[in-house]
GUMI-144189 format. One record per atom (N, C-alpha, C): residue in one letter; x negated, y negated, z. Coordinates in steps of 0.2 Angstrom, whole numbers, plus 5000, padded with zeros to 4 digits. Layout:
// GUMI-144189
aXYZ ...
//
This chain:
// GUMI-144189
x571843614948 x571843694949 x571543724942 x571443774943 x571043854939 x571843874934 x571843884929 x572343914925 x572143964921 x572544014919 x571844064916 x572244044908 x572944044905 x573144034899 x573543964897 x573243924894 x573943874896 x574543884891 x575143864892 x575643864890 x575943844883 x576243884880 x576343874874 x576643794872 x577043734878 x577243684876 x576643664883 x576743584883 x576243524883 x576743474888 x576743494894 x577143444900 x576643404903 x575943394900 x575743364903 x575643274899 x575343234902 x575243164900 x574743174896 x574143204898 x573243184894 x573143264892 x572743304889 x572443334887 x571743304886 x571543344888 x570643324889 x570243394885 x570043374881 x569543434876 x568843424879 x568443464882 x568043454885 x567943454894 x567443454896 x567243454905 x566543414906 x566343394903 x565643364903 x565743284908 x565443264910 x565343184912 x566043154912 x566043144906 x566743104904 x567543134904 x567543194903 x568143234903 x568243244911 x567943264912 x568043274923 x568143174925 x567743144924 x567843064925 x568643064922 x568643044917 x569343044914 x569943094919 x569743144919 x570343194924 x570443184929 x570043154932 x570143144938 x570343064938 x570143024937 x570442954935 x571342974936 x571342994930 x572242994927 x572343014935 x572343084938 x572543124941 x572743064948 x572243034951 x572242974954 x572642934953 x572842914948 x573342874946 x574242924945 x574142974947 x574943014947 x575043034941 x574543054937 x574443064929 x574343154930 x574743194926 x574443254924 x574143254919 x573643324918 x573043324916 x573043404913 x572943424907 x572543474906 x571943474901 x571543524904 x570943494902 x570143574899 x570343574896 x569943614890 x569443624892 x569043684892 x568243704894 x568043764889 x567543774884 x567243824882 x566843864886 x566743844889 x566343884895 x566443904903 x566243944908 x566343964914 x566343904918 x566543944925 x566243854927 x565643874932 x565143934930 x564543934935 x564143944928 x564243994923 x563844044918 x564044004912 x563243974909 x563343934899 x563543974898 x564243974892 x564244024887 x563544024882 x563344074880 x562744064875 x563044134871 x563644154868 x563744204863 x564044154856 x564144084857 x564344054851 x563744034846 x563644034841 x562944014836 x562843924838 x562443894840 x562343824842 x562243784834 x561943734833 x561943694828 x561043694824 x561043704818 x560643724813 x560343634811 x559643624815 x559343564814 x559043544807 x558943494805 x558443484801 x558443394801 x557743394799 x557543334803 x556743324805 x556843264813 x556243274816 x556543314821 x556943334823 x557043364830 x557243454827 x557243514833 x557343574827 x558143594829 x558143664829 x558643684832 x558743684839 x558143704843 x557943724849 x558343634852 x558243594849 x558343534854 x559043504853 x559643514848 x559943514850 x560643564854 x560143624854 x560743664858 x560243684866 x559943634868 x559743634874 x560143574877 x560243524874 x560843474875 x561543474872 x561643534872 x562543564869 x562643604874 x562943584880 x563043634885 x563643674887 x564043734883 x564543744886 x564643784893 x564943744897 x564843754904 x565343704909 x565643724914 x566043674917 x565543604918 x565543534917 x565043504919 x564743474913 x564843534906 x564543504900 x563743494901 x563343434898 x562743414899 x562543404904 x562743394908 x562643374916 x562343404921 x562343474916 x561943524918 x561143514917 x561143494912 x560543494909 x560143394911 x560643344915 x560343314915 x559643264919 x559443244917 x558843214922 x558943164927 x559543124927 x559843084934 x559643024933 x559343014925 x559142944924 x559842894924 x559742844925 x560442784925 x560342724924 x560342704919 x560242614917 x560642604912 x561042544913 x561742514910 x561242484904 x561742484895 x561342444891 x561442384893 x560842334888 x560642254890 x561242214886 x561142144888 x561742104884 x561742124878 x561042094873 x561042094868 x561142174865 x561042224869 x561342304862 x562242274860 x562542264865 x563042254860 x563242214855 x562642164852 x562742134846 x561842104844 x561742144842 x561042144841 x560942114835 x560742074831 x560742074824 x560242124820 x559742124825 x559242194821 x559442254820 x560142264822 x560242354820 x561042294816 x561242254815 x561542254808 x562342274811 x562442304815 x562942314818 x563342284827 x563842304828 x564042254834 x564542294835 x564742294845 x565042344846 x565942294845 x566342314845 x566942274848 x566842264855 x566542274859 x566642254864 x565942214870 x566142174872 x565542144875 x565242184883 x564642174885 x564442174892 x564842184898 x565342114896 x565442104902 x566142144904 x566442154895 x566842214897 x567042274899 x566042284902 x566042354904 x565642324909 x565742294914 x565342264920 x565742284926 x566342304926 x566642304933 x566542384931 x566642414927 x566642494926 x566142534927 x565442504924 x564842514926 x564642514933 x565142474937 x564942474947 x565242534948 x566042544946 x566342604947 x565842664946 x565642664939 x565142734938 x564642744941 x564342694943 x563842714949 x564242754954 x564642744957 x564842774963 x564942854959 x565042874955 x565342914950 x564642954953 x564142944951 x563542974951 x562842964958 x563442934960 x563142934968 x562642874969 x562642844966 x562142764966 x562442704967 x562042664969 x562242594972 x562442554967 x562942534967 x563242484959 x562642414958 x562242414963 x561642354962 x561242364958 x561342434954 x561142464949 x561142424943 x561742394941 x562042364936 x561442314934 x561342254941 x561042214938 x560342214940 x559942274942 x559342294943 x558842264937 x558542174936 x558242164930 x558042114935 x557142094934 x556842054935 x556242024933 x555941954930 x555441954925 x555041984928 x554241974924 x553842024924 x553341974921 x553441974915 x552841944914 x553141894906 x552941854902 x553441804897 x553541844893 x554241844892 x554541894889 x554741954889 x554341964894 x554742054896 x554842044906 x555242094905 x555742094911 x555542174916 x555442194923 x555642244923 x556342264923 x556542324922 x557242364923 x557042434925 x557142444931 x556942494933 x557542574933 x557242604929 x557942674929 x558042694939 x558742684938 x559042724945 x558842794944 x558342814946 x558142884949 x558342924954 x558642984954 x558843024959 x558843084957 x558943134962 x559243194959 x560043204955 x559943214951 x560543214945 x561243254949 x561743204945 x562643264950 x562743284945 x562643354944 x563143414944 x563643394942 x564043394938 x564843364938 x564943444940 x564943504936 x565443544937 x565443594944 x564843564950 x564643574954 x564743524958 x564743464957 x565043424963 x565743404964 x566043414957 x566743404957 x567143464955 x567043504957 x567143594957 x567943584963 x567843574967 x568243574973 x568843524971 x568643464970 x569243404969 x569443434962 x569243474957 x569643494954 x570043564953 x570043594959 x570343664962 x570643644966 x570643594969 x571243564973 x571843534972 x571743504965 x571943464961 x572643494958 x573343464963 x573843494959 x574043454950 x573743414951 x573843354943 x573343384937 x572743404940 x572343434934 x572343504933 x572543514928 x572543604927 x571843624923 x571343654923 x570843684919 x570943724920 x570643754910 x570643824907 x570043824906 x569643874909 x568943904908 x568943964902 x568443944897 x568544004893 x569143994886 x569243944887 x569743924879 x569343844875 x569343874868 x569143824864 x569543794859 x569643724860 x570243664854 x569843694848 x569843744845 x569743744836 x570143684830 x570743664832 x570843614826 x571643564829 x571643514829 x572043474828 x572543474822 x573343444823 x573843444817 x574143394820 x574143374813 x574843304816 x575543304810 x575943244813 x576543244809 x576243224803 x576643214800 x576743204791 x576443134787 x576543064793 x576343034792 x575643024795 x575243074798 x574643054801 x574642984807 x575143004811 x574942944815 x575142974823 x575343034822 x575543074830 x575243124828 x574743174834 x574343234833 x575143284837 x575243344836 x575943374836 x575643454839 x574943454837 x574743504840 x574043524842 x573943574845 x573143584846 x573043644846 x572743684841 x572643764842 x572043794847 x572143834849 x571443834857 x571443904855 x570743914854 x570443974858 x570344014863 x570644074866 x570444104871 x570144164872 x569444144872 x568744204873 x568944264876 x569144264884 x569244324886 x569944364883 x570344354878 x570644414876 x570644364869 x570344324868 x570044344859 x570944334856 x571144294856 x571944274856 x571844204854 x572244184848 x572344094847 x573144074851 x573144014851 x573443994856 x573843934852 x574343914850 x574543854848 x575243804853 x574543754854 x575143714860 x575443644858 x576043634860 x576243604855 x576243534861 x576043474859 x575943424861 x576643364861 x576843354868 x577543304871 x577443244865 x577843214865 x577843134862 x577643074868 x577443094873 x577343044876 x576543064878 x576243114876 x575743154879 x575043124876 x574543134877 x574043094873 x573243134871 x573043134868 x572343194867 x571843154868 x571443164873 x570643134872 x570143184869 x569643204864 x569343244861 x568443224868 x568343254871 x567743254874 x567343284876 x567143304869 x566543374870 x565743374868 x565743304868 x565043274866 x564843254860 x564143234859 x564143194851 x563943244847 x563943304848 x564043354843 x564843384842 x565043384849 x565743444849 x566243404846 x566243334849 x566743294848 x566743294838 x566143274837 x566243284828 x566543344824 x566143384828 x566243464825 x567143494826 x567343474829 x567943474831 x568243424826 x568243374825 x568643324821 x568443314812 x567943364812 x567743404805 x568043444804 x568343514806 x568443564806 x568843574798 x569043614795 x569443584788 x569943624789 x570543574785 x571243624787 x571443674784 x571643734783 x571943784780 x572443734774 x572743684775 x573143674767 x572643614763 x571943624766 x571443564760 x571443504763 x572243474766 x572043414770 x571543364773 x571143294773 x570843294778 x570943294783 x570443334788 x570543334795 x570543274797 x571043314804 x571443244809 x570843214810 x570843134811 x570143084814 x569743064809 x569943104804 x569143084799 x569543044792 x569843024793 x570242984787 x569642934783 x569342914787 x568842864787 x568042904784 x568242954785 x567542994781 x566942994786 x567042974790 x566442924793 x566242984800 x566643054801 x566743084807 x565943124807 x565643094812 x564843154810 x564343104807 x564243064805 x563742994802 x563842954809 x563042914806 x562842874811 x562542894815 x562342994816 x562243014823 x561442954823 x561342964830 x560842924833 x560542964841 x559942964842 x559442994847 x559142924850 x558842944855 x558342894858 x557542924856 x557142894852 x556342944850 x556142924855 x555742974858 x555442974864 x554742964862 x554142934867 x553542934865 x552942944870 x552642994870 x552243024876 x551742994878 x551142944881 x550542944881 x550442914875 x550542844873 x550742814866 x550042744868 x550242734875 x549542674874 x549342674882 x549142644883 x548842634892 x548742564892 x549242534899 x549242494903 x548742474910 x548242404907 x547842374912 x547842324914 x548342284921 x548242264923 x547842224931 x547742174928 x547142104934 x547342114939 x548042124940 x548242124949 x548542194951 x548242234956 x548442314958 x549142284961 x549542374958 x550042384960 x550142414965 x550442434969 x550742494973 x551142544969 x551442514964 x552242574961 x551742604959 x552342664958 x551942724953 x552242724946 x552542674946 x553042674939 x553442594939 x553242564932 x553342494930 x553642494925 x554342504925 x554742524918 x554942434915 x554542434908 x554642344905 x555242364899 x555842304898 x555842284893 x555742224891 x555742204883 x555842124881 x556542114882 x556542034888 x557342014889 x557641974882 x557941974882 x558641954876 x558541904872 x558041854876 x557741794871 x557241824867 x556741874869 x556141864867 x556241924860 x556741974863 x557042024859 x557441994852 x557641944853 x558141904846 x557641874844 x556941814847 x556741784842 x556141844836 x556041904841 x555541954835 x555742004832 x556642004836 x556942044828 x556742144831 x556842114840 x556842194841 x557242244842 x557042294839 x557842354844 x557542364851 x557942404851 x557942404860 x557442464861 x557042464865 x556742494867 x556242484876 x555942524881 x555742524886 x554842544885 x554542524888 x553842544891 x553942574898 x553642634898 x553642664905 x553042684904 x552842654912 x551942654912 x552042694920 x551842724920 x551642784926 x550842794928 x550742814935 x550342814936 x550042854934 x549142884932 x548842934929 x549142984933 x549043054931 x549143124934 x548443174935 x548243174940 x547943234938 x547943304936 x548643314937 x548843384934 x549043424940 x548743404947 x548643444952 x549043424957 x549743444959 x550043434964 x550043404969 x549543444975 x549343414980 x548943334980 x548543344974 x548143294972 x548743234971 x549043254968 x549543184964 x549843154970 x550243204975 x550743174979 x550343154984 x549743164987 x549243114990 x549043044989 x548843034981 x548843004978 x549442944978 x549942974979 x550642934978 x550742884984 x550642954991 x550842914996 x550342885001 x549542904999 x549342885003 x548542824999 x548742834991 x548042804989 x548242724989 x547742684986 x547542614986 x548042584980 x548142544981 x548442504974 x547742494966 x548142504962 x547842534956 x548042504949 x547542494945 x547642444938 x547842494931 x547842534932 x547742574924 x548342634928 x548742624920 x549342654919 x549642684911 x549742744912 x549942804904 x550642774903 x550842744897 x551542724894 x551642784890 x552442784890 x552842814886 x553242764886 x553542794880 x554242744878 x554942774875 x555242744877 x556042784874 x556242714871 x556642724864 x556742654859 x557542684856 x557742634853 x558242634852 x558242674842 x558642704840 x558642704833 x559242694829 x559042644823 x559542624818 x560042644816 x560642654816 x561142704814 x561042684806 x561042744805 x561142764798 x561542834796 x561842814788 x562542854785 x562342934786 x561442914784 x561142994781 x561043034789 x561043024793 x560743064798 x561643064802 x561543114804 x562443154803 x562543224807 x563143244809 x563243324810 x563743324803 x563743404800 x563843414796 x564143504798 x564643544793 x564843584796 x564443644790 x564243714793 x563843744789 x564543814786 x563943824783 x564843884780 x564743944786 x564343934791 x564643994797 x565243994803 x565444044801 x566144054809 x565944064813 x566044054819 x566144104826 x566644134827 x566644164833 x567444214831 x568044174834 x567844124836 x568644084836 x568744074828 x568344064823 x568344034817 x568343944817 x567843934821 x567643854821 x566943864818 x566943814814 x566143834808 x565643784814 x564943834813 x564543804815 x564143734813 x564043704818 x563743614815 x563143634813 x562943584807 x562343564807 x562143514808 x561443464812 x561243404812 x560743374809 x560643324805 x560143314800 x559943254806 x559443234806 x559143164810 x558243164809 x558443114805 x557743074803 x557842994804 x556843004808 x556842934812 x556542924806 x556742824807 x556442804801 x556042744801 x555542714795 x555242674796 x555242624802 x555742614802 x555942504806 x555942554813 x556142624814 x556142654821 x555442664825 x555042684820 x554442674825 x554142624824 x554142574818 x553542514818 x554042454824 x554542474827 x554942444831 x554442464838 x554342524839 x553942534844 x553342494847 x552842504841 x552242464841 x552342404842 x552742374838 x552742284837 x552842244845 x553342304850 x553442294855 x552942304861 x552842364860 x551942364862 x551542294862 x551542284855 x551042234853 x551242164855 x551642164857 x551842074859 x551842074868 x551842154868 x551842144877 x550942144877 x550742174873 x549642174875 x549842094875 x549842044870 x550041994870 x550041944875 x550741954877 x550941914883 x550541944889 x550441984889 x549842004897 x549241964895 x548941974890 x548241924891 x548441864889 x548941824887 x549141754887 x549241724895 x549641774898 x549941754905 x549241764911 x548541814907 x548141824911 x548141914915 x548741924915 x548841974918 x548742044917 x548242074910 x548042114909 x548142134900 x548142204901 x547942214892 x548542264891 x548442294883 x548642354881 x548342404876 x548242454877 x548042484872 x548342524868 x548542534863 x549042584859 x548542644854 x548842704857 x548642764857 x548842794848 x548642764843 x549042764835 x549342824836 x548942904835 x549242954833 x549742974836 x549642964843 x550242994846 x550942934844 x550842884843 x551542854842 x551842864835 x551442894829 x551742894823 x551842974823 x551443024826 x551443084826 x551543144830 x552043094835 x552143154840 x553043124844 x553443094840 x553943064841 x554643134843 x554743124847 x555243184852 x556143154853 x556343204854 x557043154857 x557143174867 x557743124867 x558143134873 x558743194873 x558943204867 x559543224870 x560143194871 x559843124869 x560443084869 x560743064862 x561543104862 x561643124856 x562243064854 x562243014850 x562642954849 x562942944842 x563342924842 x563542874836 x564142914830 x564342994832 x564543014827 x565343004827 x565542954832 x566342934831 x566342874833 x565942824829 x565742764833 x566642724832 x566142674836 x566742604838 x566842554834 x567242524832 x567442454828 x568042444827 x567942394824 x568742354823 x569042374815 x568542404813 x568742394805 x568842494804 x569542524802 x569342594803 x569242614797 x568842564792 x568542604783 x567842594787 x567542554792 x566942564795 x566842584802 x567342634803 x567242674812 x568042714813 x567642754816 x568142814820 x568742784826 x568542754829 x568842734833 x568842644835 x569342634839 x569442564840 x569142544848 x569342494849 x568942454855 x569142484860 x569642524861 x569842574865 x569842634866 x569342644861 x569242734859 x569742754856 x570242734854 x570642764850 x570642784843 x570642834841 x570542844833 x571142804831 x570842754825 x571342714819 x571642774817 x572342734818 x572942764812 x573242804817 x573042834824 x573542884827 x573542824834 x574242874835 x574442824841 x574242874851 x574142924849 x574042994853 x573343014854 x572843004850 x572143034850 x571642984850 x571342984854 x570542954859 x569942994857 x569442954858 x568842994859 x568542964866 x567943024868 x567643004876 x567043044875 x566542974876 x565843004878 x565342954871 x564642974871 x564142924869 x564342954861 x564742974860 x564842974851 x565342914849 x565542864853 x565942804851 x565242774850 x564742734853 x564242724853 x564042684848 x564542614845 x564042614836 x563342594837 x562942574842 x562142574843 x561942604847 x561442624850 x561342654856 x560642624862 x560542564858 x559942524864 x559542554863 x559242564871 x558642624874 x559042664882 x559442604883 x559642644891 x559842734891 x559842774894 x559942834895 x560842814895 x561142864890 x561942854892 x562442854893 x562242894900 x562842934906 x563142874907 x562942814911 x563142764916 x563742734910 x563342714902 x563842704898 x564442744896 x564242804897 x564942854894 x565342854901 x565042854908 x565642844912 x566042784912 x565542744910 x566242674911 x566642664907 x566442684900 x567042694893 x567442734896 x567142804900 x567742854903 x568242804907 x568042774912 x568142744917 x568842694912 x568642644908 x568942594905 x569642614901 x569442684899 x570142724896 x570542754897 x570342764905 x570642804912 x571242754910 x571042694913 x571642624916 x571742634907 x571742644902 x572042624897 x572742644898 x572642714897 x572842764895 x573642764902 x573242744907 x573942724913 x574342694911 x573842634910 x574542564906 x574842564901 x574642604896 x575142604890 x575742674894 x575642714900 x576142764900 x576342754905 x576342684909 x576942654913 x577542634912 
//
């Protein structure tokens, strides 16, 4: 149910900061399992708020991109999403070419990945949707659909909902904990429509999940405290680093192959052998049918023309984590008094010669195997490098907490009470688009969070 103020004390199990993807998935999980819930929103649940100042870019991406993917809104991003869905490959969670490994293997996100599909209305076949193609690359086709709405299609099972309470219109500004740093004791919230702080005081048995995406979840766990202290979460220094995008790459080369298709779209990767022995990140070829521009023409074309050799590549690749590319706090307030983020993000050398090199062993293998060519388009692939939106890595995962925010459970090192939810645990980020992943980590900590409160 709708809550207009919450309550000075904390009767509930979970606290969820946040409504995006993850936070509604997580709310409702617990709820399911006889778990109370209350669950944090900056925004309405029909209307983005747009009176807060968003985040101040510098980089290759500007400002405009990432407060087009900062959504405060019941639903969070979801709003803004494109409905793409593909699970990452075995080898992203231990890749030797990005130098890092996640705690946790594939297959410990395999039964949760089938779950998340049902989450987003697709067929859990989805999971293992891979087939060769040609030596060394494999198709993988993105689950396409019309995107879910979380704060539109789960609008109703959360007004129904005697276990989940949301407050529309109130902002987590800052976390406190005990003396020892090892239980968070409170959470100060903002309440926009009467411009009022709020301080709630958090049960011992109650638990905090931070889920307001790979900017919010940072900015929130940077905040700095009135006695100098550092802020809860960041013990490790490391809160806001590492962030990670996916570079997108528009009309980068064109695909011709000897035997006509039917699709209108051949989405390739390199499978896991061919990927370890060249030393690649991850990354996709999406080769689409030419466009004329012209509607009528194109959808004719789709459903009634001939099969056809020559196809426009784009590509979405994976990027390096690194220290220097980060959200960072500027010395601006909003009238909650939460400082505005800054994001620095710079692609770097290995990110686009990663591109090409993959490119170029696919032109390769197609005229080796006889089955056609590749062309690669230079200017657009070094000089017109874009992102997704898909905003990763700034509370990443590990086992070691002087090198990561949280542990294999999403738990932030050192407290026994406070989680992170959504693609900011992420220590790599592949090339898959990474809803399907944020819901299964959702998913994975739904059941944690039961069994440690049985």
């Amino acid at each position: 149910m709708f809550i207009s103020v919450p309550a000075s004390t904390h009767p509930y199990d979970c606290c969820v900061i946040g409504s995006g993807p993850a936070g509604i998935t997580l709310a409702l999980e617990l709820a399911g399992a006889n778990r109370t819930v209350l669950m944090f929103e900056t925004g309405a649940a029909r209307d983005v708020r747009e009176d807060m100042p968003g985040a101040v870019g510098f980089g290759h991406l500007d400002v405009d991109h990432w407060n087009r993917h900062s959504i405060r809104v019941l639903g969070g991003t979801s709003r803004v999403w494109s409905g793409r869905c593909l699970t990452l490959m075995e080898r992203d969670f231990d890749n030797p070419a990005t130098g890092v490994a996640w705690p946790i293997a594939r297959a410990d996100l395999v039964p949760y990945y089938r779950r998340a599909a049902g989450v987003v209305e697709r067929d859990p076949s989805i999971v293992d949707a891979e087939r060769p193609w040609c030596p060394g690359f494999v198709l993988r086709p993105f689950s396409q659909r019309a995107p879910t709405r979380f704060g539109l299609k789960y609008f109703d099972a959360l007004e129904r909902s005697s276990k989940v309470h949301v407050v529309l219109g109130c902002s987590v500004v800052g976390l406190d904990a005990n003396a020892s740093r090892t239980v968070v004791e409170t959470a100060n919230c903002f309440h926009h429509p009467t411009g009022r702080m709020h301080r709630l005081d958090v049960g011992p048995r109650s638990r905090i999940v931070v889920a307001g995406g790979g900017l919010g979840n940072a900015q929130l766990l940077l905040q700095p405290r009135s006695d100098g202290a550092v802020p809860v979460g960041n013990e490790s220094g490391l809160v806001g680093r590492f962030l990670m995008e996916h570079p997108h790459f528009h009309g980068v080369a064109e695909l011709v192959v000897d035997e006509a298709h039917d699709s209108n779209e051949l989405v390739l990767a390199a499978n896991d052998e061919y990927a370890t022995r060249y030393g690649l990140l991850g990354s996709t070829v999406i080769c689409e049918r030419p466009t004329t521009h012209h509607p009528l023409a194109d959808h004719l074309a789709r459903e009634h023309g001939r099969p056809f050799h020559h196809y426009t590549c784009a590509m979405m690749s994976e990027m390096l984590p690194s220290a220097g590319n980060r959200v960072f706090l500027t010395g601006e307030r909003d009238a909650a008094g939460f400082y505005r983020p800054g994001v620095r993000c710079v692609f770097g050398a290995r990110d686009l010669v990663n591109v090409e090199t993959t490119l170029r062993l696919l032109g390769e293998s197609l005229i080796a195997s006889g089955k056609g060519r590749v062309r690669i388009v230079n200017d657009r692939l070094y000089r017109r490098a874009g992102g997704g939106g898909h905003i990763m890595g700034t509370t990443r995962m590990g086992h070691d907490g002087s090198t990561s925010v949280v542990d294999r459970h999403c738990r932030v090192h050192g407290y026994r009470n406070l989680f992170v939810a959504g693609s900011s645990v992420f220590p790599t980020g592949g090339y898959a688009n990474p809803t399907l992943t944020i819901l299964a980590l959702a998913l994975r900590l739904a059941d944690r969070l039961v069994a440690e409160q049985s």
